[in-house]
C-alpha positions in Angstrom: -67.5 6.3 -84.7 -65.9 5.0 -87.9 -67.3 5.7 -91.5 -67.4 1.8 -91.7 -70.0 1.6 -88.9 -71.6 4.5 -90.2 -72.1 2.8 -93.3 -72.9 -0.6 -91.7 -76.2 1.3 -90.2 -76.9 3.8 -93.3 -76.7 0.2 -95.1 -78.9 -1.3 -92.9 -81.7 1.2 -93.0 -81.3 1.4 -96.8 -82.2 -2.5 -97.3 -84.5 -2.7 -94.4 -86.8 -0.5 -96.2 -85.6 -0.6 -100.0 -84.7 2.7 -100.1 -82.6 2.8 -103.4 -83.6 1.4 -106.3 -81.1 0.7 -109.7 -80.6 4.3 -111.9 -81.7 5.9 -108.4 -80.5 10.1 -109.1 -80.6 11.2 -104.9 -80.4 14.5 -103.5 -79.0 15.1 -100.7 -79.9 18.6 -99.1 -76.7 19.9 -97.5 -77.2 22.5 -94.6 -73.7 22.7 -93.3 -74.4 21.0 -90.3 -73.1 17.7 -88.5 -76.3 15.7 -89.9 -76.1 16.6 -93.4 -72.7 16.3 -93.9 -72.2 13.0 -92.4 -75.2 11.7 -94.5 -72.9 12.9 -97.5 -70.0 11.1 -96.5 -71.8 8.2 -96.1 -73.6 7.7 -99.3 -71.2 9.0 -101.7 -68.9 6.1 -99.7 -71.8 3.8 -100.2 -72.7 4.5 -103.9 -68.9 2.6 -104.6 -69.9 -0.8 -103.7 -73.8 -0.9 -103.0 -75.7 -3.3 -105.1 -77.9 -1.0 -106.7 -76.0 1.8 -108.5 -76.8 5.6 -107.9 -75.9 8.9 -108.7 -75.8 11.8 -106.1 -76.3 15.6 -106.3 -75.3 17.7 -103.2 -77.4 20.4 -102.8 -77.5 23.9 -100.5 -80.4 26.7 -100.0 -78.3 30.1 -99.5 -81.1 31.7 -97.5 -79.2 34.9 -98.0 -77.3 35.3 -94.7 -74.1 37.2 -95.9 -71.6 35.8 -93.4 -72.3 32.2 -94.7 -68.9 30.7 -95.7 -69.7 27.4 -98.3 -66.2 27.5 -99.4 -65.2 24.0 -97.4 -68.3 22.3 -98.3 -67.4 23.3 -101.8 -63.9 21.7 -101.9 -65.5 18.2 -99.7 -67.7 17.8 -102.7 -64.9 17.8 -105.3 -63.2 15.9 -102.9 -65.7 13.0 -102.9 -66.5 13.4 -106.4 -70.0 14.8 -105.9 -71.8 17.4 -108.0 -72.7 20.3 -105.9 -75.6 23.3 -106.4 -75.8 26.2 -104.4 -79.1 28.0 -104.7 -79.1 31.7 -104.1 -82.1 32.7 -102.4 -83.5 36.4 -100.3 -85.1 34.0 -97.4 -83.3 35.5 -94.7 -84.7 38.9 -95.7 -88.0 38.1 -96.6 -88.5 35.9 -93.1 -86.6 38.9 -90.8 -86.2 42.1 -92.7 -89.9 41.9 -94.6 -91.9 40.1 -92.8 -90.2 40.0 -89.2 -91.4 36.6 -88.2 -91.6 36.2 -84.3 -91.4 32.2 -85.1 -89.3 32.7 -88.4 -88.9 28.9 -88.6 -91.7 27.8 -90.0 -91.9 30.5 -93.0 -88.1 29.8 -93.6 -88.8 26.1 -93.8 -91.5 26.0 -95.8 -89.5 28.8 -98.6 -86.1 26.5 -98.3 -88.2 23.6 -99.1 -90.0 25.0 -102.0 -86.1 26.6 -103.3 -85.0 23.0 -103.0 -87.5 20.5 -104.6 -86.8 23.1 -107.4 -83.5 23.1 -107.4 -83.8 18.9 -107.5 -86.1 18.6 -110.2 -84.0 20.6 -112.2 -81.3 18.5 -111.4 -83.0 15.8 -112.6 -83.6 13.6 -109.2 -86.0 11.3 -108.7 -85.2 11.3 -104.7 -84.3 13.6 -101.8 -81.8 12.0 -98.9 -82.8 13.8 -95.5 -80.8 13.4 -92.2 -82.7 12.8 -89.8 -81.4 10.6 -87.3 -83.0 8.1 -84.7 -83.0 11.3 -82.1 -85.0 13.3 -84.5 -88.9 12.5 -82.3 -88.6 15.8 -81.6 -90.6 16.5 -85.0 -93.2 14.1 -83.4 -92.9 16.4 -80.0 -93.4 19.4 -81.9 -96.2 18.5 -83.7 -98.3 17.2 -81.0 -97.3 20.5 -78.8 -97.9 23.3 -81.2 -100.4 21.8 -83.9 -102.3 19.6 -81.7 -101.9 16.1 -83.8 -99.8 13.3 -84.7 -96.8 13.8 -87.0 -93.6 12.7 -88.0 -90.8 11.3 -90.3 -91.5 7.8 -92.1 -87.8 6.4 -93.4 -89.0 6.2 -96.9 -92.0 8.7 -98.2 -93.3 9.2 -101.4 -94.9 12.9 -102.3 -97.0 12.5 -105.3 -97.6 16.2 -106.3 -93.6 16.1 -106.4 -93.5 13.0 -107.7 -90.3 12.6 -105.4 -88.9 10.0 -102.7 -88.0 11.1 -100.0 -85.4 8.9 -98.1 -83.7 8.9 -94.3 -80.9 6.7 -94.2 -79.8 7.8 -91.1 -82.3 6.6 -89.7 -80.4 4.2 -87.3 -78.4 6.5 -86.0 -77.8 8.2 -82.8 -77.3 11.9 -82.6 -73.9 10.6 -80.5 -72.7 8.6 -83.4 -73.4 11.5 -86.0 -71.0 13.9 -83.3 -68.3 11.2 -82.8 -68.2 10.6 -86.4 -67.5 14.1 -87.2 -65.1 14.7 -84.2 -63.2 11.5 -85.7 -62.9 12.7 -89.1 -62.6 16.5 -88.6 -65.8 17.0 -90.3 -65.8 20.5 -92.0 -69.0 22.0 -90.3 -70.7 24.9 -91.1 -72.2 26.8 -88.2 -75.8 28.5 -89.0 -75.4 32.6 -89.0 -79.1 32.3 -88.7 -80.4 34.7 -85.4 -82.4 31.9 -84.0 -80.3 28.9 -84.1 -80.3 27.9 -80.8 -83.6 29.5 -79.8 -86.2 27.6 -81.7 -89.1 25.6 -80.8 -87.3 22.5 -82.2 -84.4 23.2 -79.6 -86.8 24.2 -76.8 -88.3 20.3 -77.4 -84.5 18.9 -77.9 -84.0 20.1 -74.6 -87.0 18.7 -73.3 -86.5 15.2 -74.8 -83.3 15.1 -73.2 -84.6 15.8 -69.6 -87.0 13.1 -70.2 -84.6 10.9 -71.5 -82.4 11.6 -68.3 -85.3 11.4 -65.5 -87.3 8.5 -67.5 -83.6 6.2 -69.3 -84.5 4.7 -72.9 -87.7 6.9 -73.5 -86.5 8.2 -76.9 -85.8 4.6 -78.1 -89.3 4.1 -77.2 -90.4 6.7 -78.6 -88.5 6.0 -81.8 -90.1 2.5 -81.8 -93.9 4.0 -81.7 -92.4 6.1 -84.9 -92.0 2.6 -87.1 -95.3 1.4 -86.0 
């Protein structure tokens, strides 16, 4: 996939649901990963020509892991010309050393997001730009499996005791757009030194989707459709 049909989707979902306004200052929380990064490339891209002009602030929670290498997300910022904040934080050891969390994910999660709204408002945003993508139900799966209700993402949400926006503009993606992107363009990914990357919940569901997707064809776009209604 091509950063211009990346941005022809990203554009899409940002007018669809009036996502940026004019003076708009927008996060975007960078993890490293494929999802992240390509939402990076595709707003700073976007920020050029789009009719409504905003500012950006990249942004990374070091959860402490020592063999975490930012370096070449360092130099892709300078490169596009976006300010970038790296927040140091002991999550790692708090979440496996202190506490030694048997389902570390949701303690880390809830700590990463508390480090980052902090590290926004200081920035001075007004807005947070997630990736999740079009394949991302899984947070509605995981909800309804381990809390027993109804949850998931809306594109644009507004959290009042943050008195912050939080915005998906990936919204129309495809995970398989987000990995062709980055194959195309020799994305510099980050891979997670976290000990239970690939043995979450979330990648137990991800798993799961994608049998069901394979046994029952189109059931995630279905899915995705109950999501915007």
């Amino acid at each position: 996939m091509t950063l211009q049909q990346v941005l022809s989707q990203v554009r899409r979902a940002a007018d669809d649901y009036e996502m940026i306004q004019d003076g708009d200052k927008i996060a975007v929380g960078i993890s490293g990963g494929k999802d992240s990064l390509t939402l990076l490339y595709a707003l700073s891209t976007l920020r050029r020509f789009y009719p409504h002009p905003f500012e950006l602030h990249a942004v990374t929670v070091d959860l402490g892991f020592e063999n975490l290498n930012l370096g070449k997300i360092e130099a892709l910022c300078k490169e596009l010309d976006v300010p970038y904040t790296i927040v140091p934080t002991q999550i790692a050891s708090i979440v496996f050393d202190q506490r030694k969390e048997k389902n570390p994910c949701a303690l880390c999660a809830k700590m990463r997001k508390g480090a980052l709204n902090e590290a926004i408002r200081g920035a001075g945003c007004n807005k947070i730009a997630y990736a999740h993508h079009k394949d991302d139900v899984e947070t509605l799966m995981l909800s309804l499996i381990y809390e027993g209700r109804f949850h998931t993402f809306a594109p644009v949400t507004f959290l009042d005791r943050m008195n912050l926006t939080v915005i998906r503009p990936l919204v129309y993606m495809k995970e398989a757009d987000v990995i062709g992107f980055v194959h195309k363009h020799d994305v510099p990914v980050v891979k997670s030194p976290c000990p239970a990357d690939g043995h979450t919940r979330r990648e137990y569901v991800k798993q799961l989707l994608r049998q069901l997707n394979l046994e029952n064809p189109g059931v995630k776009d279905r899915m995705f459709t109950a999501v915007q209604s």
